[in-house]
C-alpha positions in Angstrom: -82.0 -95.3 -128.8 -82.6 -92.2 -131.1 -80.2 -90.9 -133.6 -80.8 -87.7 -135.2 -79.7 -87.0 -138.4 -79.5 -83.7 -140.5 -81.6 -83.9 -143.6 -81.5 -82.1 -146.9 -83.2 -83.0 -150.1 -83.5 -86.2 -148.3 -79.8 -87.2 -147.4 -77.0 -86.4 -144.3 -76.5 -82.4 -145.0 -73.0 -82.1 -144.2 -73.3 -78.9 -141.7 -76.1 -79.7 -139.5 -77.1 -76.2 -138.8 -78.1 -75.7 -142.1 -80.4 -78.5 -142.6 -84.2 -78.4 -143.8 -84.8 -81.3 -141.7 -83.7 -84.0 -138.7 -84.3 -87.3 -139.3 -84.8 -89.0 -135.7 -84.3 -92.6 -136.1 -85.4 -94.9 -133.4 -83.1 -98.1 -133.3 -82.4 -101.1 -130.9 -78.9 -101.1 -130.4 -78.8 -105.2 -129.5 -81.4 -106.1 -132.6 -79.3 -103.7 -134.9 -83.2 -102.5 -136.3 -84.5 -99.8 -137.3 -88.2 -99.1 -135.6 -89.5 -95.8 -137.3 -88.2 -92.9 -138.6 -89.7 -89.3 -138.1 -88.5 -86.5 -140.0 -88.8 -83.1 -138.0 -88.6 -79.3 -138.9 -86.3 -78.0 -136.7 -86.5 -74.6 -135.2 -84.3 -71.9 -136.5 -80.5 -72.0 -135.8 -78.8 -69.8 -133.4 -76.7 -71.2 -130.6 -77.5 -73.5 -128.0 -80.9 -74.0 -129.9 -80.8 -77.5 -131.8 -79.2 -78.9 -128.6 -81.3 -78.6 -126.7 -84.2 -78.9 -128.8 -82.9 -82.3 -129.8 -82.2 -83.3 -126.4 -86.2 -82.8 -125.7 -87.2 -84.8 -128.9 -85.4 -87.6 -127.2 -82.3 -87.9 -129.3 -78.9 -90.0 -127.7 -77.1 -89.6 -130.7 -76.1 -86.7 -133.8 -74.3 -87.9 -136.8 -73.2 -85.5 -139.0 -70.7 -84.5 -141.7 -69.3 -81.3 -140.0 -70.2 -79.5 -136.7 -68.0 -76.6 -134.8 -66.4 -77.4 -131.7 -68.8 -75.6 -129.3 -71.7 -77.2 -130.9 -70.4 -80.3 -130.2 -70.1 -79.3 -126.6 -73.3 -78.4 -126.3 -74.7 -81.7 -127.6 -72.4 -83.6 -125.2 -73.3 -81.3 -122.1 -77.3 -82.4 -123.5 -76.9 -85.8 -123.3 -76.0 -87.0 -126.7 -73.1 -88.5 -128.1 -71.7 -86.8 -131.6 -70.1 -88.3 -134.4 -68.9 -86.1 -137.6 -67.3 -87.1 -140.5 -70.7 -89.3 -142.0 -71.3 -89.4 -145.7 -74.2 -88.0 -147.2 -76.1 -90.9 -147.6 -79.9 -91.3 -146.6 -80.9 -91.9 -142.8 -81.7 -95.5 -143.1 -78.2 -96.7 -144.3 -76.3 -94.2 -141.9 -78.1 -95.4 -138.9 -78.0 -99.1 -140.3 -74.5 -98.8 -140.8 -73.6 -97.1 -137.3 -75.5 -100.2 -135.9 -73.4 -102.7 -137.5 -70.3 -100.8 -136.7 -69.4 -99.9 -140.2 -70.3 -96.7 -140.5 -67.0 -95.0 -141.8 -67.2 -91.4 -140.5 -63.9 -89.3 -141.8 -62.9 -86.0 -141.3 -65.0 -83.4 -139.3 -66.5 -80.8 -142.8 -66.7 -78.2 -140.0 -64.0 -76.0 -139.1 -65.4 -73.2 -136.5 
């Protein structure tokens, strides 16, 4: 699996549109590893963009702190599941933490 994760000054950025960077994360889901980590410029953000964009890097999974509702629709009609509410913590203990089942993702920072 890949999980994307928005990046700034090197931790979750809690609206993902407004990232510098995505952190793709490639993971075995039965091992609970982490493989590699790639950290990508994405292009710039209008609608419908990242999406798909993501989608073509290879990514089955967004976590984020905050992301409006027709984003999220977007990413779901792309393929990948979305989770809001992460802390803005660095890429390797998110993704380590969603793989053990503890990540603790709250409140969706996003309201539009």
């Amino acid at each position: 699996m890949k999980i994307a994760i928005p990046i700034i000054n090197g931790k979750l950025c809690m609206h993902f549109g407004h990232c510098e960077q995505f952190a793709l994360v490639e993971a075995d889901e039965t091992a609970k590893t982490i493989s590699a980590t790639e950290f990508l410029t994405p292009p710039a953000h209008e609608p419908g963009v990242l999406p798909r964009w993501l989608h073509e890097q290879g990514a089955n999974v967004i976590i984020a702190g905050g992301m409006g509702q027709r984003a999220q629709g977007l990413f779901t009609q792309n393929g990948i599941a979305v989770i809001v509410g992460a802390p803005a913590d660095t890429p390797e203990d998110i993704v380590t933490a969603y793989l053990a089942g503890t990540l603790e993702a709250g409140q969706n920072v996003c309201d539009h």
